[in-house]
N, C-alpha and C positions, 0 to 999 in steps of 0.2 A: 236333773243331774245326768250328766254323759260320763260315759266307764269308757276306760281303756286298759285293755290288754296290756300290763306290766309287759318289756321285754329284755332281758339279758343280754341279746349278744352272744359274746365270747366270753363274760360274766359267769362268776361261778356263785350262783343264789342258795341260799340254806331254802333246802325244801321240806325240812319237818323238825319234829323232835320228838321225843319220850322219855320216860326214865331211863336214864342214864346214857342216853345215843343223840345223833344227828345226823340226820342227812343230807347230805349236800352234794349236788353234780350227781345223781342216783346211786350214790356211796353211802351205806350206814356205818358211822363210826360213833365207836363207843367213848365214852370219856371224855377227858377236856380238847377243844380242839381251838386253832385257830385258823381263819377264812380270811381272802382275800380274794379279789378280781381273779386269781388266777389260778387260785387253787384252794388244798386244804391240809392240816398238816395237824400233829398232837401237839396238844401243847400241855407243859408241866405246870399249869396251875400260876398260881402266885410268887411264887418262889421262881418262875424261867422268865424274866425280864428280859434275859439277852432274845428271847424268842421274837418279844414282840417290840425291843429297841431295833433288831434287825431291820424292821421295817419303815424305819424313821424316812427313809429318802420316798418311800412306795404312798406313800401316804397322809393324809392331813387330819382326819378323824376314826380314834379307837375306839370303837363302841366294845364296854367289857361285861360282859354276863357272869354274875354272881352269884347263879344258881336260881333256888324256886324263889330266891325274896330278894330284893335290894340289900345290897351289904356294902359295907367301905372298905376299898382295895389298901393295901400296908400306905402307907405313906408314902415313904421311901419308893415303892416302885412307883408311884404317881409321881410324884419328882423327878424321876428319872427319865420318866415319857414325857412330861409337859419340858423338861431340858432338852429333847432331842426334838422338839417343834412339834410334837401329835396333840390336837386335842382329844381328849382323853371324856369319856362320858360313860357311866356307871348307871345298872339298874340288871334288874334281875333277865334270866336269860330269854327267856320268850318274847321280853320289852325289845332285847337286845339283836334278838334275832332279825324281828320286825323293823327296826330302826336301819340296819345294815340292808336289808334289801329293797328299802325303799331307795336311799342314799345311791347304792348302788345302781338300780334301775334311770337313775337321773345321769349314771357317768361320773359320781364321784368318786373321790379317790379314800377310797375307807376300807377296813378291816374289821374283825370281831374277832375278839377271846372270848370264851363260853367252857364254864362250867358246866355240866351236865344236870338238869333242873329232877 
């Protein structure tokens, strides 16, 4: 098997986590956040839809992190994102984190909302 050095770019990669933090771009931020190619920003949880409908034109896959277990995001806000064209992918945040920086590392066009695990 041959390894290759992951590399970002101008990519903004989640470089860690712990209770109740993340770090991303050599930034610990506490709390919920949400990530993208370009940056990082707080995000309110389940109830801030507008947060991550903003992003409908940025993008084509949301990966959403649910904390330390898989959980089901409201309905409603999953309706809301699959209407504004994002696929939308659910699993707890560490799956979630991993999932986002591979995607990413390839040059695609994706996001993550995360819960703090």
């Amino acid at each position: 098997m041959q390894l290759h050095e992951i590399r970002f770019d101008e990519a903004t990669p989640i470089q860690g986590y712990g209770p109740g933090f993340f770090r991303v771009a050599g930034e610990v931020m506490e709390g919920a956040i949400r990530v993208t190619a370009t940056g990082v920003r707080r995000w309110g949880g389940f109830d801030d839809g507008e947060t991550l409908l903003a992003l409908a034109d940025e993008i084509d896959v949301l990966f959403i992190g649910t904390g330390p277990e898989t959980t089901h995001i409201p309905a409603d806000l999953r309706s809301a994102l699959e209407e504004a064209g994002m696929g939308v992918e659910c699993m707890h945040s560490a799956a979630a984190c991993r999932s986002y920086n591979v995607l990413l590392s390839e040059g695609r066009r994706v996001a993550a909302a995360l819960l703090p695990v």
